[in-house]
MDAnalysis code that builds the backbone (N, CA, C; Angstrom):
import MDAnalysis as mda
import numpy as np

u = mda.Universe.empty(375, n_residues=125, atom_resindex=np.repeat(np.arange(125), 3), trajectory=True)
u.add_TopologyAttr("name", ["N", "CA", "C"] * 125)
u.add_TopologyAttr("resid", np.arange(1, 126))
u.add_TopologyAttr("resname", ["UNK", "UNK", "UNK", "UNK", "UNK", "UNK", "UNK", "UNK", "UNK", "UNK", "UNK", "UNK", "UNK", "UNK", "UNK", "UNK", "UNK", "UNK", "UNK", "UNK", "UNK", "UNK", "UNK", "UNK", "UNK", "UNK", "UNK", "UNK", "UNK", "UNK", "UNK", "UNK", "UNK", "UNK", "UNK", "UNK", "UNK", "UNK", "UNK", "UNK", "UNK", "UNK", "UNK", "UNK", "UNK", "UNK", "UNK", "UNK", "UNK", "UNK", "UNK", "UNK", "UNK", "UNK", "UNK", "UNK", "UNK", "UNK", "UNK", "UNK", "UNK", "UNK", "UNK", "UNK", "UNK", "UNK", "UNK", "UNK", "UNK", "UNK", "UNK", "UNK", "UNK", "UNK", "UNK", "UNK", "UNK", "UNK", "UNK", "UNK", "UNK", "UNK", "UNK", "UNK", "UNK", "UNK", "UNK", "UNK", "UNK", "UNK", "UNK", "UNK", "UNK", "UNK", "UNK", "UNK", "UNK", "UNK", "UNK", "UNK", "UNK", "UNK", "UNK", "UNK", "UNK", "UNK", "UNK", "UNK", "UNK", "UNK", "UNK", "UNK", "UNK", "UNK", "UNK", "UNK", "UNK", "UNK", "UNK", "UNK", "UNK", "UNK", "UNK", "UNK", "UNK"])
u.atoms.positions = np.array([
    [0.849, -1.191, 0.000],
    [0.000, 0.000, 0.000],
    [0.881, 1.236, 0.000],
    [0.544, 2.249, -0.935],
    [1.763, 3.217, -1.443],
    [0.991, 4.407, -0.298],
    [0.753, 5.229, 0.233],
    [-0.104, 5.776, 1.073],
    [0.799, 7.777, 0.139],
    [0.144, 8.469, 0.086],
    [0.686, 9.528, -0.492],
    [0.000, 11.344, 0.543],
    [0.377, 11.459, 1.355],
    [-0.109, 12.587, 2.330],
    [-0.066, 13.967, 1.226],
    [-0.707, 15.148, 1.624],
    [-0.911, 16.291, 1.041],
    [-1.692, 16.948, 1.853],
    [-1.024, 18.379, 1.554],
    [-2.197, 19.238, 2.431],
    [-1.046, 20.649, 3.661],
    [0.138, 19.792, 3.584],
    [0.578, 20.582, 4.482],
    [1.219, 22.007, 3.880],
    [1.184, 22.953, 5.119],
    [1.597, 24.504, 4.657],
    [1.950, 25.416, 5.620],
    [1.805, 26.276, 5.373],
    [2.130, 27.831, 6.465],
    [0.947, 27.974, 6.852],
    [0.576, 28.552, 7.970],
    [-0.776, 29.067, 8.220],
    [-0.786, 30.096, 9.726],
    [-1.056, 30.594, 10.002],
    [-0.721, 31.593, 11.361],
    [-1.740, 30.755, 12.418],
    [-1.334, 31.333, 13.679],
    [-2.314, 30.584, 14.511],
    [-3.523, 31.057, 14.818],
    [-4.672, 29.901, 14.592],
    [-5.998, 30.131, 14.518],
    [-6.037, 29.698, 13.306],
    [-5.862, 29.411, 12.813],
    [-5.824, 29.550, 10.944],
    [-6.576, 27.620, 10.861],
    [-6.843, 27.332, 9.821],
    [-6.857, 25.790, 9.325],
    [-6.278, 24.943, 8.198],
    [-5.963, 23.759, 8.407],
    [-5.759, 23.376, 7.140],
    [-6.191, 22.053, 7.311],
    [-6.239, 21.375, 6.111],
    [-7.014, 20.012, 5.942],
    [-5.729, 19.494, 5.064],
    [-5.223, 18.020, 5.915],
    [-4.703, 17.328, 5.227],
    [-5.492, 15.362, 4.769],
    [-4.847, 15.474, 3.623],
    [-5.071, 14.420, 2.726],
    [-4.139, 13.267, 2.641],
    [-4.875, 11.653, 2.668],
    [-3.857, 10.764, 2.111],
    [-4.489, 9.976, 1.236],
    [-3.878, 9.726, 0.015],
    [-4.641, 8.715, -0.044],
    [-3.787, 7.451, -0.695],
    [-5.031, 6.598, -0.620],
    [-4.566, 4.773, -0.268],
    [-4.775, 4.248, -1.693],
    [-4.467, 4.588, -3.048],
    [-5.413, 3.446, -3.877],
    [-5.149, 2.243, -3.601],
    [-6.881, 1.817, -3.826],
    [-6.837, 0.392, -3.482],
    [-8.101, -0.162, -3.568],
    [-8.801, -0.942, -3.800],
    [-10.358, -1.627, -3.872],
    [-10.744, -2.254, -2.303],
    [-9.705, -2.175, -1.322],
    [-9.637, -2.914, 0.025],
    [-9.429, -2.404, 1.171],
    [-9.201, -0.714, 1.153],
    [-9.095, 0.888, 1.618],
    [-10.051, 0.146, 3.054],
    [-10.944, -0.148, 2.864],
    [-11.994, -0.339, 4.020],
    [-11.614, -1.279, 4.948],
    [-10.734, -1.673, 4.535],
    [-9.928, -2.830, 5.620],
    [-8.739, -2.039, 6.268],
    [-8.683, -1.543, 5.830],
    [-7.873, -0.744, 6.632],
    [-7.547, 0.292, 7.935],
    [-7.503, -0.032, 8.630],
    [-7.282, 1.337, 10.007],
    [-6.066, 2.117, 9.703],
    [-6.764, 3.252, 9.858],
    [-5.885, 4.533, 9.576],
    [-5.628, 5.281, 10.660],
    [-4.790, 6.081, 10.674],
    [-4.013, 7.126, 11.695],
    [-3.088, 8.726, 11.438],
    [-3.337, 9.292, 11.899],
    [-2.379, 10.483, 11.239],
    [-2.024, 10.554, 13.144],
    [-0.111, 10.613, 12.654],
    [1.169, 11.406, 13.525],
    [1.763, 12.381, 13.196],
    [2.359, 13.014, 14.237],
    [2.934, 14.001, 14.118],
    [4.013, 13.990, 14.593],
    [5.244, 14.472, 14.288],
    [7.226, 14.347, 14.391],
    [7.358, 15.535, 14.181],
    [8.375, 16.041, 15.776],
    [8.865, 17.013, 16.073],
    [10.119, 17.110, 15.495],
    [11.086, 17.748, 15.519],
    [12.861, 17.699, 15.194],
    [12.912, 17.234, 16.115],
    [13.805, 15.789, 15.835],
    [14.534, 15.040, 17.559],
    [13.710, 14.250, 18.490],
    [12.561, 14.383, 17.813],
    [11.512, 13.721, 18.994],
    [10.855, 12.474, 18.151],
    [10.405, 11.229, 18.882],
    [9.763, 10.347, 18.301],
    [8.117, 10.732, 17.509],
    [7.608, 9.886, 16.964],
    [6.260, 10.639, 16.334],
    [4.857, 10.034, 17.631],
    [4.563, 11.185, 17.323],
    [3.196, 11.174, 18.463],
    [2.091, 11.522, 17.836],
    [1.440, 10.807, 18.714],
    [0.002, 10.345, 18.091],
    [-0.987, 10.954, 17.948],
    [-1.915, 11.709, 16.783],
    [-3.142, 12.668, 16.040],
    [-4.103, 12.054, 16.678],
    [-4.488, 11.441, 15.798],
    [-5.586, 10.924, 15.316],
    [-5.987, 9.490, 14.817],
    [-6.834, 8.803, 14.967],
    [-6.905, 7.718, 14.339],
    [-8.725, 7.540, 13.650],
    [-9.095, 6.109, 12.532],
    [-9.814, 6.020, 11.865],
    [-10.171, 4.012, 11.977],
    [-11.008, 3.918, 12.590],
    [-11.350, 2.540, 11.705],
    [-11.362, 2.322, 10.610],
    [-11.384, 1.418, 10.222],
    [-11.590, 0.885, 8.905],
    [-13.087, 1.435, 7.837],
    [-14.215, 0.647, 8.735],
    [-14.988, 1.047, 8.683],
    [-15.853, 2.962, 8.486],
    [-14.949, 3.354, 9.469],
    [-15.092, 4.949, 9.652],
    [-16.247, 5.364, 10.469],
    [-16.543, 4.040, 11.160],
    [-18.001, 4.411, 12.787],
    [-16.774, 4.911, 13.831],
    [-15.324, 4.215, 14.237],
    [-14.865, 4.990, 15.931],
    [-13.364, 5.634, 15.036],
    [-13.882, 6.955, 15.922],
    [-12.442, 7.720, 16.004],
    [-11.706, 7.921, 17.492],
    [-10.561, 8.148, 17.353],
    [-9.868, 8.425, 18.652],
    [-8.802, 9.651, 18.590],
    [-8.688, 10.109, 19.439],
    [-7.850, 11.591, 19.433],
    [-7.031, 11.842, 20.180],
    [-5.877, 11.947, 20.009],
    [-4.766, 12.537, 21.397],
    [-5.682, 13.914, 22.442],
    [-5.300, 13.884, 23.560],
    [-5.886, 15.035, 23.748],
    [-5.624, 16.200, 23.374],
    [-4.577, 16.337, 23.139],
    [-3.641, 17.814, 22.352],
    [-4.759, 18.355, 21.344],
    [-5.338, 17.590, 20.581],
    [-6.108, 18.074, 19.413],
    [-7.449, 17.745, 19.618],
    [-7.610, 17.255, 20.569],
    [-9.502, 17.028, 20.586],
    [-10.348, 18.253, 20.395],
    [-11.283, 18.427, 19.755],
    [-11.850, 19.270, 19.593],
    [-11.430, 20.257, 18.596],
    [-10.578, 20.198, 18.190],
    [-9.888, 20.706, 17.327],
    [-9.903, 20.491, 15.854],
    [-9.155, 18.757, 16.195],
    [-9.280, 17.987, 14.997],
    [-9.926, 17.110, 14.473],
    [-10.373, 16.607, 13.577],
    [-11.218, 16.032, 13.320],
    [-10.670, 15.115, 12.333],
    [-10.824, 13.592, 11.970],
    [-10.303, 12.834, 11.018],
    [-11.785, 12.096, 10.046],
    [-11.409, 11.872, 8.818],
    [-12.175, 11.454, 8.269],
    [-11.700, 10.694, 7.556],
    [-12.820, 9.999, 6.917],
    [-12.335, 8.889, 5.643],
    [-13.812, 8.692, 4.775],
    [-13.076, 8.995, 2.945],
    [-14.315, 8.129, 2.169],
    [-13.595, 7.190, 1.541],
    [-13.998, 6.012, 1.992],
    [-13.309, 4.615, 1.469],
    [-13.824, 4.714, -0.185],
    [-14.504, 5.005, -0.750],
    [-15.527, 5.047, -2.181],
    [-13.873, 5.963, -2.762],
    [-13.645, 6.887, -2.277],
    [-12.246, 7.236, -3.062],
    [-11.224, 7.113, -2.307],
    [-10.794, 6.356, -1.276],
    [-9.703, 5.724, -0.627],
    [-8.821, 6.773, 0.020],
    [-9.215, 7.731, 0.565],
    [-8.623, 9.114, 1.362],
    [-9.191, 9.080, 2.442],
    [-8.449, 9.270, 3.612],
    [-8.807, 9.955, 4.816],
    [-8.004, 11.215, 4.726],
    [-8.881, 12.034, 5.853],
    [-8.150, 13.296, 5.518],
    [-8.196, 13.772, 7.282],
    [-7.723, 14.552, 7.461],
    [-7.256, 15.300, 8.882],
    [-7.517, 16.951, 8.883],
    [-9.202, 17.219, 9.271],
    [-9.030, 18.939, 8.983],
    [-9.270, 19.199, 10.781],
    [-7.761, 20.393, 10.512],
    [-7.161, 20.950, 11.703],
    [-7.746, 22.393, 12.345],
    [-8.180, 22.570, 12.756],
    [-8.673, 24.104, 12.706],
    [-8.078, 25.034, 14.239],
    [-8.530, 25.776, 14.523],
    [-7.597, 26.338, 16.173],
    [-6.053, 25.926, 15.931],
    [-5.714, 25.977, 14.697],
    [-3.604, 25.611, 14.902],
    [-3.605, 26.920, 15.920],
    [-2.540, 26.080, 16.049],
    [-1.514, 26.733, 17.378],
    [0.143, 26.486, 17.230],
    [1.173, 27.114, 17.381],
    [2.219, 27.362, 16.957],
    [2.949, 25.615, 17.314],
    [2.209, 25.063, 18.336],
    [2.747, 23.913, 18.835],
    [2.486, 22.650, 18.160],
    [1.328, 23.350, 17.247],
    [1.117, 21.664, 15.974],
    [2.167, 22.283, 14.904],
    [2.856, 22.843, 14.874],
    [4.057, 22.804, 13.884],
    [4.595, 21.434, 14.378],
    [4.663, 20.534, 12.712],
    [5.407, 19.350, 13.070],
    [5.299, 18.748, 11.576],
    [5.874, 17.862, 11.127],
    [5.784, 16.578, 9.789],
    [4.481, 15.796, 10.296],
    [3.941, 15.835, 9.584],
    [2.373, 14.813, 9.676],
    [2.309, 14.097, 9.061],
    [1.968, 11.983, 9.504],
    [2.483, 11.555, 8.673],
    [1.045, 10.638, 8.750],
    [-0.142, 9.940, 7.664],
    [-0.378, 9.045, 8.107],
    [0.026, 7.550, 8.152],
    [-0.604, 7.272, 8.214],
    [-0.097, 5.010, 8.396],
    [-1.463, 4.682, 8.239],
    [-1.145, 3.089, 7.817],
    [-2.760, 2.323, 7.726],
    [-2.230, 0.974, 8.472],
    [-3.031, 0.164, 8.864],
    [-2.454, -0.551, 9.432],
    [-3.420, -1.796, 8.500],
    [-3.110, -2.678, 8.177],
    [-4.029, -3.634, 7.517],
    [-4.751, -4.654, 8.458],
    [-5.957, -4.975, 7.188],
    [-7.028, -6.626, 8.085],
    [-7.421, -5.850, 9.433],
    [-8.122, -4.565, 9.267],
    [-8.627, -4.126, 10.603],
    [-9.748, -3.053, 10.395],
    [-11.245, -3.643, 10.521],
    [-12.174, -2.814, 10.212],
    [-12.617, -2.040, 11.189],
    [-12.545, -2.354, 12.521],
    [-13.222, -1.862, 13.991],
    [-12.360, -1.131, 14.496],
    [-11.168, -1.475, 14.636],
    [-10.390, -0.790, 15.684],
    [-9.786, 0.650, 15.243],
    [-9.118, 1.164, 16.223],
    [-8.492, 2.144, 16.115],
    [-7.657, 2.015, 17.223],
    [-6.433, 2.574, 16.693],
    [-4.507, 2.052, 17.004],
    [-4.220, 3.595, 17.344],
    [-3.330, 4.114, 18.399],
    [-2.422, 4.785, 18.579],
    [-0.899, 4.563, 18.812],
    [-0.537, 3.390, 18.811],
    [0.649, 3.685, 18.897],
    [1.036, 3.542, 17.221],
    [2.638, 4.293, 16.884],
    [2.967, 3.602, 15.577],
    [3.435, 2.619, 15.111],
    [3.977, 1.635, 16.195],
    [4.372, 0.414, 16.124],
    [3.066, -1.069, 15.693],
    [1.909, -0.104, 15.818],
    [0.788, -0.751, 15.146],
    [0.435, -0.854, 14.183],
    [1.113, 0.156, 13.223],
    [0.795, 0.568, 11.875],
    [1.583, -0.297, 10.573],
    [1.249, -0.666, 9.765],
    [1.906, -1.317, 9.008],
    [2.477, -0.713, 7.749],
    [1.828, 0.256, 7.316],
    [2.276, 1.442, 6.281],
    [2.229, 2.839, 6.688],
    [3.183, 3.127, 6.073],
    [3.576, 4.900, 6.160],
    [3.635, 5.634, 4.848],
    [3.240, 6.849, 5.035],
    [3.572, 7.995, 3.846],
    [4.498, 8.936, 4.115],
    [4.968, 9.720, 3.005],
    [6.201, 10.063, 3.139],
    [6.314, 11.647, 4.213],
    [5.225, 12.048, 4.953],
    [4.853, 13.484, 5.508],
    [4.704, 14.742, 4.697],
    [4.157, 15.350, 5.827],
    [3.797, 16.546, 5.298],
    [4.687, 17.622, 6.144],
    [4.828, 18.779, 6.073],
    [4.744, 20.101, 6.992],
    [3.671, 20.402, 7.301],
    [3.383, 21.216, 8.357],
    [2.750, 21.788, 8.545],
    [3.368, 23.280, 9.561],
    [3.308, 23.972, 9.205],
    [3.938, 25.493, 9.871],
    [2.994, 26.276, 10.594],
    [2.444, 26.356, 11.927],
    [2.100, 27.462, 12.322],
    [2.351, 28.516, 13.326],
    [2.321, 29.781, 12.654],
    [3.090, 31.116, 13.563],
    [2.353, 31.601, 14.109],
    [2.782, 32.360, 14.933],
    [2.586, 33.077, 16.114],
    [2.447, 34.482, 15.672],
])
């Protein structure tokens, strides 16, 4: 699974942006998805996540309420729209899918079985 992220940019704080991945594939729905985030120097920590299905989401608390994750399996993208940035979600955003998993939803990344190559995301102060 080639997974391809988009979406990341500059944006001041308060500002939004919506990022994109997507999965081609006819089997997208089997999949559990996740978007992380990687500091400089720091391991990647955990967004957001997606069942397979797309009934349970789960959220770090950093971004609850904030962020929101989605998925339309019909065109094989989940996407991550961010809104309230704050100078402290500056980071590489990366998602993962993890395969053969319609229900669950995964936070760690050692759960994940595919990665995309990140995004930026920049926000100032």
């Amino acid at each position: 699974v080639q997974l391809q992220a988009s979406g990341g940019g500059s944006v001041q704080a308060g500002g939004s942006l919506r990022l994109s991945c997507a999965a081609p594939g006819r089997t997208f729905s089997s999949y559990a998805m996740g978007w992380f985030r990687q500091y400089p120097g720091k391991e990647r920590e955990f967004v957001a996540a997606i069942s397979g299905g797309g009934s349970s989401t789960y959220y770090a608390d950093s971004v609850k309420g904030r962020f929101t994750i989605s998925r339309d399996n019909a065109k094989s993208t989940v996407s991550l729209q961010m809104n309230s940035l704050k100078p402290e979600d500056t980071a590489v955003y990366y998602c993962a899918a993890k395969a053969n998993s319609r229900t669950g939803v995964y936070p760690r990344p050692d759960q994940y079985d595919y990665w995309g190559q990140g995004t930026l995301v920049t926000v100032s102060s």
